[in-house]
C-alpha positions in Angstrom: 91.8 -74.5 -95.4 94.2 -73.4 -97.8 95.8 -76.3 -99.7 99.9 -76.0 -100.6 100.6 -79.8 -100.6 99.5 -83.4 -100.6 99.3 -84.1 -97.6 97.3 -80.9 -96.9 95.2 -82.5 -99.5 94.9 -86.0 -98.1 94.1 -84.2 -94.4 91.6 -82.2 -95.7 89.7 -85.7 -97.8 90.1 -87.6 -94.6 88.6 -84.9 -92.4 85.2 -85.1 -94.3 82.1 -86.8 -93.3 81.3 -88.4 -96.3 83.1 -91.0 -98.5 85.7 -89.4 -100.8 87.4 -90.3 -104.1 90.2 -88.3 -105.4 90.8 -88.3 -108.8 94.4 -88.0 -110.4 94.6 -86.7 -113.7 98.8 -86.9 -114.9 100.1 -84.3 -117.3 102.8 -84.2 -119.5 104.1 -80.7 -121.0 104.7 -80.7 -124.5 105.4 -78.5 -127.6 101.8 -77.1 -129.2 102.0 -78.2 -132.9 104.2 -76.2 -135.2 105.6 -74.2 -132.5 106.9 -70.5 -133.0 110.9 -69.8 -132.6 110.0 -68.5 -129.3 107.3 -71.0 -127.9 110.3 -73.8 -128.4 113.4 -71.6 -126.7 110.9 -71.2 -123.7 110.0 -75.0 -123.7 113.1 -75.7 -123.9 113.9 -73.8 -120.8 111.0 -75.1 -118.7 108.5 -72.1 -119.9 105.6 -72.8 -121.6 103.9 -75.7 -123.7 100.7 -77.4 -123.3 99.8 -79.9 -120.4 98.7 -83.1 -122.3 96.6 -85.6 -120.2 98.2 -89.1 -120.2 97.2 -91.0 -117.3 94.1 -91.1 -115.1 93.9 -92.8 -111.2 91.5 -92.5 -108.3 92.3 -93.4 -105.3 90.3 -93.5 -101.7 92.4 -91.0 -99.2 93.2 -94.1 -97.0 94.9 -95.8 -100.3 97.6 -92.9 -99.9 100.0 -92.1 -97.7 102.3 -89.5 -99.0 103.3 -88.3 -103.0 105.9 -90.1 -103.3 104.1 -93.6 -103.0 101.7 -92.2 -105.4 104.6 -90.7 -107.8 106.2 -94.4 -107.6 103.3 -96.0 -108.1 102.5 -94.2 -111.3 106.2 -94.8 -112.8 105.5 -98.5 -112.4 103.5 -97.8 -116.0 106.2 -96.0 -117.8 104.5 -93.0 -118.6 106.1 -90.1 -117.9 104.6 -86.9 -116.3 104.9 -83.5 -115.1 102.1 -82.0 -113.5 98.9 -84.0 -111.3 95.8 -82.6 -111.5 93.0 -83.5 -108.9 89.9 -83.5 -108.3 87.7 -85.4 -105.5 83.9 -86.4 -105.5 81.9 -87.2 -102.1 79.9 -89.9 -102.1 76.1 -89.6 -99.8 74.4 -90.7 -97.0 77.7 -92.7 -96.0 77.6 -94.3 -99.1 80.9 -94.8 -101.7 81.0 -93.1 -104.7 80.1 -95.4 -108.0 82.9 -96.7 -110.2 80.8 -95.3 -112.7 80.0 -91.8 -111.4 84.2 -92.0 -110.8 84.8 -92.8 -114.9 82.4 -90.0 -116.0 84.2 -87.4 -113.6 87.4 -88.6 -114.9 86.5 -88.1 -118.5 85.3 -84.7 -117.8 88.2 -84.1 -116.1 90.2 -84.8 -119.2 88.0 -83.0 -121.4 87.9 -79.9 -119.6 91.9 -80.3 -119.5 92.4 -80.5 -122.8 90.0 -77.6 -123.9 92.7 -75.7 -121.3 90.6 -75.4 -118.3 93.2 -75.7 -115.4 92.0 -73.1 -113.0 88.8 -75.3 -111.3 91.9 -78.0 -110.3 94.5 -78.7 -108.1 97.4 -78.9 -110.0 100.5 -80.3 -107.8 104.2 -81.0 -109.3 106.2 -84.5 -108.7 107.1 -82.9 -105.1 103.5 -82.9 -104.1 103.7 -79.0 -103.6 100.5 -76.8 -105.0 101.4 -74.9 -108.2 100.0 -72.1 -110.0 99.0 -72.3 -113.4 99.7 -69.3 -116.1 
């Protein structure tokens, strides 16, 4: 199954036969350090920048119900953001993924992010819809 959208996401996590953790990583797009004339003028029209990892979240599939409980849930910490990345780990033999296996994934997550490795992913904007990285 392709997914577009959230809730294509969320279908797809609920329709598996083992335990599932998705894990949220929240972007930002900023300016790269002593930007160029021309990297700023296409930041400044929504082109460009780098995606800078602020915020981190996992969530069970049946703790969501739609994006924009999730997108109000993470304004309630002030941090704003641009782009969600995600990424989901399976738990085995019925049993729940560790709160520990869940931090370790998260860090790499970040990692991997901030070395510019968007492709293995799911990026989605604020609407919940998919969007292709450049």
């Amino acid at each position: 199954m392709a997914i577009s959208r959230f809730a294509d996401l969320l279908d797809e996590a609920r329709r598996q036969s083992e335990p599932q953790r998705l894990l949220f990583v929240f972007a930002r797009a900023e300016l790269p350090d002593n930007p160029t004339a021309e990297q700023r003028q296409r930041f400044e029209q929504g082109e460009g920048g780098v995606l800078t990892p602020v915020l981190c979240v996992d969530k069970t599939p049946d703790e969501l119900n739609d994006m924009a409980a999730l997108t109000a849930e993470s304004q309630k910490t002030g941090i704003e953001w641009d782009i969600v990345f995600v990424g989901a780990l399976s738990g085995s033999g019925g049993e729940a993924v560790s709160d520990d296996a869940v931090e370790r994934q998260l860090q790499r997550m970040v990692e991997s992010l901030q070395m510019g490795n968007t492709q293995a992913f799911l990026a989605l904007n604020r609407q919940g819809e998919a969007v292709a990285l450049q």
